[in-house]
C-alpha positions as CSV (number, residue, x, y, z in Angstrom):
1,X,-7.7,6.9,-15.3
2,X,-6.0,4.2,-17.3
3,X,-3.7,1.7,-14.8
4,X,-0.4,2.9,-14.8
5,X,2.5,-0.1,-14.2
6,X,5.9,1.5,-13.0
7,X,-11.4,-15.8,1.7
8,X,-10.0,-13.1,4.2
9,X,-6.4,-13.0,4.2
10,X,-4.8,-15.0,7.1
11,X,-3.6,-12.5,9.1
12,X,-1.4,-14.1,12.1
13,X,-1.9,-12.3,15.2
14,X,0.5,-11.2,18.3
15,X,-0.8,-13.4,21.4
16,X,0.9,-12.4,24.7
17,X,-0.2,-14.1,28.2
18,X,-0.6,-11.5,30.4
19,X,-2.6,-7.8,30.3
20,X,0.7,-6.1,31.2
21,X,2.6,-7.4,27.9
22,X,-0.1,-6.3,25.8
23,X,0.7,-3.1,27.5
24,X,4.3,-3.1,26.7
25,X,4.1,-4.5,23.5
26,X,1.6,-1.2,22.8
27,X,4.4,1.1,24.8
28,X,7.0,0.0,22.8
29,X,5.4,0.6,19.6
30,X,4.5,4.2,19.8
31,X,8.5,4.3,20.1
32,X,9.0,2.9,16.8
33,X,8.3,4.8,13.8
34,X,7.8,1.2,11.9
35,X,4.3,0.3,14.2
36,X,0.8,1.3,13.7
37,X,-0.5,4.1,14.7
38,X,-3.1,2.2,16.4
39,X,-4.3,-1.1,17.2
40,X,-7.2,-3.1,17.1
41,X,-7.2,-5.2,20.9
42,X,-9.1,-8.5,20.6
43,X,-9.6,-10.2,23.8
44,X,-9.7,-14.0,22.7
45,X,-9.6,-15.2,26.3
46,X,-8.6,-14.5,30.1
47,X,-4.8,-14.9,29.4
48,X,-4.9,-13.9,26.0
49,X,-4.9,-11.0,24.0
50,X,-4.6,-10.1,20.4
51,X,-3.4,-7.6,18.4
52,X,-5.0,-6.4,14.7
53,X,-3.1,-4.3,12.9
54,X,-5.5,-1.0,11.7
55,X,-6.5,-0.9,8.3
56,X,-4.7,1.0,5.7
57,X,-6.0,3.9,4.5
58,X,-5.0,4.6,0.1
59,X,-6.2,6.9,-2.3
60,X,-8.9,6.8,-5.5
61,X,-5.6,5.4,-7.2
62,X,-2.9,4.4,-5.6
63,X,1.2,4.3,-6.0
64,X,2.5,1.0,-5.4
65,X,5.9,-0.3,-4.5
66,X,5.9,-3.9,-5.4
67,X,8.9,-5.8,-4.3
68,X,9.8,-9.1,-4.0
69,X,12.0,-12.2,-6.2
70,X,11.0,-13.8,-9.4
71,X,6.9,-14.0,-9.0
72,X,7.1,-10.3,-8.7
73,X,9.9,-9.7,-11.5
74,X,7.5,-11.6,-13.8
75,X,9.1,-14.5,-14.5
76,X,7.1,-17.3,-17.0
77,X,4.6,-14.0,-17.7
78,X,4.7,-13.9,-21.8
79,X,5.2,-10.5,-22.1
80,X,6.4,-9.7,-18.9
81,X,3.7,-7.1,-18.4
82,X,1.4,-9.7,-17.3
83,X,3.0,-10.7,-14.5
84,X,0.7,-10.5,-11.0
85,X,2.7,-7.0,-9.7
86,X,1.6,-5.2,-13.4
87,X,-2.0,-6.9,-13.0
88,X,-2.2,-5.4,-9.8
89,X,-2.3,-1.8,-10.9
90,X,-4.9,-2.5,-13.5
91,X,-6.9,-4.0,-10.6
92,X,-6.1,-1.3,-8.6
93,X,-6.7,1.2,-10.5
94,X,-3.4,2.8,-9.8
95,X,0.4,2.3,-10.4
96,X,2.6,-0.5,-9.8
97,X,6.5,0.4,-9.4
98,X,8.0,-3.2,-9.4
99,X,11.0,-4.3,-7.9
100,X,11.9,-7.7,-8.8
101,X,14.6,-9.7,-8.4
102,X,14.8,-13.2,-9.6
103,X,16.5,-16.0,-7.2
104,X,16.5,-13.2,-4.5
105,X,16.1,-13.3,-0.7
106,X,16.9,-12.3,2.3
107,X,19.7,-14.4,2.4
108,X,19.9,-15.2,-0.8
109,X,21.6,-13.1,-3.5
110,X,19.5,-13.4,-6.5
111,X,20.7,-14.0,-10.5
112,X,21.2,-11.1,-11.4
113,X,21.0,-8.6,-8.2
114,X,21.3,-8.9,-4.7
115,X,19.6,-10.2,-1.6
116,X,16.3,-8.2,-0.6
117,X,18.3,-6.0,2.4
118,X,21.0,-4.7,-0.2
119,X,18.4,-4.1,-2.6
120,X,15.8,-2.4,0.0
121,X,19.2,-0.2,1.3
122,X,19.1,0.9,-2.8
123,X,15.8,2.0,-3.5
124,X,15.1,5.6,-4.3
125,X,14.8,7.7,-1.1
126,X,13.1,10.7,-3.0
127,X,9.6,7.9,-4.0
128,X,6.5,8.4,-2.7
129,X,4.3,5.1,-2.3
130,X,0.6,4.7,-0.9
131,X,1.6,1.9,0.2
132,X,4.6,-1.1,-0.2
133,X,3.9,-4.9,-0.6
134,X,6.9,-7.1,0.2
135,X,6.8,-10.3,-0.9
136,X,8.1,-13.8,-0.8
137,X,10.5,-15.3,-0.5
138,X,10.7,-19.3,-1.4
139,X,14.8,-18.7,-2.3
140,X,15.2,-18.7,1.3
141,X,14.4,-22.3,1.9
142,X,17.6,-23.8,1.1
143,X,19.5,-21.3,3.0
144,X,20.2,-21.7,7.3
145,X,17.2,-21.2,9.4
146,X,20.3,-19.6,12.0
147,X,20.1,-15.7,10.7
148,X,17.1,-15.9,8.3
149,X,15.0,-13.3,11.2
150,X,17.8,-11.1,11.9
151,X,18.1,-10.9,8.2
152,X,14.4,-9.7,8.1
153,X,14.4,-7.4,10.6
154,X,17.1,-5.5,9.2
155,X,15.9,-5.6,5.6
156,X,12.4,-4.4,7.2
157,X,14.3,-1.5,10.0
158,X,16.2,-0.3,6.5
159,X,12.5,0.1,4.4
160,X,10.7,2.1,7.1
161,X,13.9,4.1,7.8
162,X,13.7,4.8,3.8
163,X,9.8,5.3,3.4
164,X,8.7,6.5,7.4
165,X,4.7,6.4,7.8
166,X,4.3,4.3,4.1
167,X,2.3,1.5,5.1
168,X,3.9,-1.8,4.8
169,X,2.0,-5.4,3.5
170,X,3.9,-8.6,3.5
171,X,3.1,-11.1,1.0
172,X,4.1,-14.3,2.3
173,X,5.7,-17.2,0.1
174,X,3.8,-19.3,-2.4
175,X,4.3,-23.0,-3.0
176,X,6.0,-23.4,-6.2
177,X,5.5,-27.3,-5.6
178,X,3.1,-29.4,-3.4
179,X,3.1,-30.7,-0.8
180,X,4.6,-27.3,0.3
181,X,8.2,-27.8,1.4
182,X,8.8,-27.5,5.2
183,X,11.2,-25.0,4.7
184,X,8.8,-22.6,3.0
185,X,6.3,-23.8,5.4
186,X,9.0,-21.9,8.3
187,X,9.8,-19.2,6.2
188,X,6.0,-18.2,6.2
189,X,5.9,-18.5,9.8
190,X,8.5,-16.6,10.5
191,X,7.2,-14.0,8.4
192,X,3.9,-13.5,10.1
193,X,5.6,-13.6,13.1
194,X,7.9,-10.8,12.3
195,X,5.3,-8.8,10.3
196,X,2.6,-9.1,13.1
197,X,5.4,-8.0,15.9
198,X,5.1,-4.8,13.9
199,X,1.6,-4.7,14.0
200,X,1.9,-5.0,9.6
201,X,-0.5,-6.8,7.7
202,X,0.5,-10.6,6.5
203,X,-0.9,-12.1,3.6
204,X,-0.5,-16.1,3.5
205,X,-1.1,-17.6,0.3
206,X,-0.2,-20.8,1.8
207,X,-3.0,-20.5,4.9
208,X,-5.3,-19.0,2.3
209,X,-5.1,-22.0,0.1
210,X,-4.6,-20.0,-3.1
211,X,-2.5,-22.6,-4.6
212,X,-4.0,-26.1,-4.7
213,X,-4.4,-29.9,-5.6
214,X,-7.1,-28.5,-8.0
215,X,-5.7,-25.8,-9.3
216,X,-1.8,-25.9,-9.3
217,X,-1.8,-27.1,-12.9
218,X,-3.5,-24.0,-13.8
219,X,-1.5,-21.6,-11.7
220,X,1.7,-23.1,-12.4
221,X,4.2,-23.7,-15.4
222,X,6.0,-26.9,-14.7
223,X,7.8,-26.2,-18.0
224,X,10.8,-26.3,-19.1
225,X,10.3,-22.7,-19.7
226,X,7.9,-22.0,-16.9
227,X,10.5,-23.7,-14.5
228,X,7.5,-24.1,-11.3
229,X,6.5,-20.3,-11.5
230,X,2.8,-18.8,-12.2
231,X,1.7,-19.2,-15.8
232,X,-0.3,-16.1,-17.5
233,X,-3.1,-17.4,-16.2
234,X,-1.5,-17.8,-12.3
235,X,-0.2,-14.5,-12.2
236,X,-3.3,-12.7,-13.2
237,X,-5.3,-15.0,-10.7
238,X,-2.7,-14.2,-8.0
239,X,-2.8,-10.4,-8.8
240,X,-6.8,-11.2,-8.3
241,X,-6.5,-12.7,-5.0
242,X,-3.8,-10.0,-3.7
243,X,-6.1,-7.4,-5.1
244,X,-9.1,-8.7,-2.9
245,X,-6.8,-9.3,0.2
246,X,-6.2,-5.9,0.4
247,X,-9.5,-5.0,-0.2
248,X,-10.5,-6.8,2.8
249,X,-7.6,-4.8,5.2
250,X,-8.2,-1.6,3.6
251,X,-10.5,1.2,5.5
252,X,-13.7,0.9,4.1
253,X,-14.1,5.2,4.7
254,X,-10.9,5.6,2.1
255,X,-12.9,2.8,-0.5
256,X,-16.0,5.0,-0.2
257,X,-14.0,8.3,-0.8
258,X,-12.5,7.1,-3.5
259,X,-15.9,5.9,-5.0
260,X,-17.6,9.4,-4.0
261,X,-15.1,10.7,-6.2
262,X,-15.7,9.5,-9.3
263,X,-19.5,9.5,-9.6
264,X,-20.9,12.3,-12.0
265,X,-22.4,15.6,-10.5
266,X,-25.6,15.3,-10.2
267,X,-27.4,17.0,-13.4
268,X,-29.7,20.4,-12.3
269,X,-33.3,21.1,-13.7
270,X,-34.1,23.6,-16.2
């Protein structure tokens, strides 16, 4: 089927001191129609537990919501087409809706659209996604820390109210510059601390190292034109390394489904 475009990933886990929170924390869950199904429990040691989020199940070829600010619109891509979210279906092997939105946040209203929880509250009820990456953002890090999580929560309570039982990965910021800003350096762990409350997956390109001293030059276009965002070549590396983050969170049953599926019947004997 022809793509369609409409290391392990640091994945920050819930610690809580005491058997009895885990318990709640699990309780509370099956109350929320946002939280896994079920969870993976870890004991790291006597007064600590933690909490991995299941893996997510998708089909042979996948519909994906891709949403996020100005990486994901495609900006410095030449044509925009090759930006990392229209890479991604190729690698997948599936669709790509992308929902871009360049300068955008959660607080921060973007050029040419709004902030992320007006533009979540927008999106088409009637859509049917295997599964919804939300990523970014690095607009944020000028803006007050004071409201930035109540900001996400809502934006995130608004998506699963929108798309119940889709599952939900969050693509953490990437440094546009480095030494990565404090700011964006907060944001991201903020971010995994919000995604992993609701037992969601959380991708950090910044605790993943996928931008570098040794390769920045070669991700990034410090252009005039490329204004600090991916080059060709960064977005299609970026859409590599999402593509292989998910591989490594995704049920390895659903992979091997998928793969049964396309392999020739076997041919029978005169």
């Amino acid at each position: 089927m022809a793509p369609a475009t409409r290391s392990r990933p640091a994945v920050v886990a819930l610690t809580v001191t005491t058997v009895l929170a885990v318990l709640a924390a699990l309780a509370a869950g099956a109350l929320r129609p946002w939280a896994a199904p079920v969870a993976e429990v870890e004991q790291a040691s006597s007064d600590q537990a933690v909490l991995t989020p299941p893996p997510i199940r998708l089909p042979p070829h996948p519909d994906v919501l891709v949403f996020g600010d100005s990486w994901t619109y495609g900006s410095a891509a030449t044509p925009i087409d090759r930006g990392y979210a229209y890479v991604l279906a190729e690698l997948l092997d599936g669709t790509t809706t992308v929902d871009g939105g360049r300068g955008s946040g959660y607080l921060r209203p973007g050029l040419d659209r709004p902030d992320f929880g007006t533009r979540i509250a927008a999106l088409d009820p009637a859509a049917e996604y295997d599964l919804i990456i939300v990523q970014g953002s690095i607009n944020d890090r000028r803006e007050p820390a004071a409201g930035y999580r109540t900001a996400v929560t809502a934006a995130w309570d608004a998506l699963v109210e929108i798309y119940p039982g889709t599952p939900v990965v969050v693509l953490g910021p990437a440094p546009q510059v480095l030494p990565v800003e404090p700011a964006t350096a907060r944001i991201d762990r903020d971010l995994a601390e919000l995604a992993t409350e609701r037992q969601w997956w959380y991708i950090s390109p910044i605790q993943d190292a996928w931008i570098t001293e040794q390769n920045y030059l070669s991700v990034i276009d410090t252009s005039d034109y490329g204004r600090n965002h991916p080059s060709v070549a960064g977005h299609a590396y970026l859409a590599q390394r999402l593509a292989d983050a998910l591989a490594e969170i995704t049920d390895p049953v659903t992979s091997l489904e998928a793969s049964d599926e396309e392999m020739p019947e076997p041919a029978t004997l005169p």
